[in-house]
N, C-alpha and C positions, 0 to 999 in steps of 0.2 A: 441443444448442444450436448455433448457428450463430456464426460471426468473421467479418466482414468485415475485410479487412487491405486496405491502398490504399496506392498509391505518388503522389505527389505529383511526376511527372517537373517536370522543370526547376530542382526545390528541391536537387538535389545539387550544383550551379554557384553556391550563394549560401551565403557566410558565416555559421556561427554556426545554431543552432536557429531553422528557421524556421517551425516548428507550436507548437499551445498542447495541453496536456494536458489541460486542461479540469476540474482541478484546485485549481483559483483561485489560482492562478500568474503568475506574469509571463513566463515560458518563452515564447518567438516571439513578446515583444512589440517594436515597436521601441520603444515611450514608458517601457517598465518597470513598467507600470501592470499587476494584477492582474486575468485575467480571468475570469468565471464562463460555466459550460457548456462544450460539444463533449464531448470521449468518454468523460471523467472514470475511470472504470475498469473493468477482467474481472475474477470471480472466478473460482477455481476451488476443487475439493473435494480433502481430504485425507484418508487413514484417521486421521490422528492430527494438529491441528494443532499440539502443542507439541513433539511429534517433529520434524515438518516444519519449523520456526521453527527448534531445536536447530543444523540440517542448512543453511538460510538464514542464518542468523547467523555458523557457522561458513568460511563461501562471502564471508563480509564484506557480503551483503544488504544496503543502507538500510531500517531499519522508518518507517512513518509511523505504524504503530499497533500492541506488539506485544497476544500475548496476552490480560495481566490490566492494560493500563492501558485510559483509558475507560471507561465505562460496561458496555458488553457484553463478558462474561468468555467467554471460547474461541475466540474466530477475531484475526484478525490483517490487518493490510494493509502491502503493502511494495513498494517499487518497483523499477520495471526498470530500465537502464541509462539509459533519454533519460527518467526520472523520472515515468513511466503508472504509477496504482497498481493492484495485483494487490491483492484481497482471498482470504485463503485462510479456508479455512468448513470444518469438517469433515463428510465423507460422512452422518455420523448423528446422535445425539443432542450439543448445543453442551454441554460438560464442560467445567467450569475446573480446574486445575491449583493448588497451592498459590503455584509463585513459577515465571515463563515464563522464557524466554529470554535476556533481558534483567534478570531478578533481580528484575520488578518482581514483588510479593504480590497474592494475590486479593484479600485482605483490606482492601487500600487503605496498601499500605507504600510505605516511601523510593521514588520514580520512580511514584507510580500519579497519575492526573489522568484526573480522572470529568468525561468532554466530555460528560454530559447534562445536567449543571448549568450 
């Protein structure tokens, strides 16, 4: 795969976040209005993502999605420090784990919220 990274000269002389994540955020707005599109996110691949998560969380990570909450059981999304979200996928077959990271269950326990419904 390919990354483009880009530097926006001029933006390091002006106050405050002055990009949008693409995220549907308000992040570099001046109105505070939420905006949809631009880069929205990278993933990448993990041997293990509830390892990985373990390892993330312990680092004080923000999750936006771990593990077993949501609909789709085994991968995760989290962000970086100016709030881009990273989804992490595992290398090979998607496996869910009984209870991730964050304590939430596969099963649909305390903290799980199925975003396909």
């Amino acid at each position: 795969g390919c990354i483009e990274l880009t530097w926006n000269y001029g933006s390091e002389k002006e106050e405050g976040k002055v990009y949008n994540t693409g995220n549907a955020d308000a992040t570099g707005t001046s109105d505070g209005e939420k905006v949809r599109g631009g880069f929205g996110h990278i993933g990448i691949t993990v041997p293990n993502v509830y390892t990985a998560c373990e390892r993330f969380h312990s680092l004080g990570v923000e999750f936006h999605k771990s593990p077993n909450s949501g609909g789709m059981k085994g991968l995760a999304f989290i962000k970086d420090p100016d709030g881009y979200l990273i989804e992490v996928l595992p290398q090979g077959e998607m496996v869910a784990e009984p209870v991730d990271c964050l304590g939430v269950a596969a099963d649909g326990g305390e903290g799980y919220k199925d975003n396909s419904k």
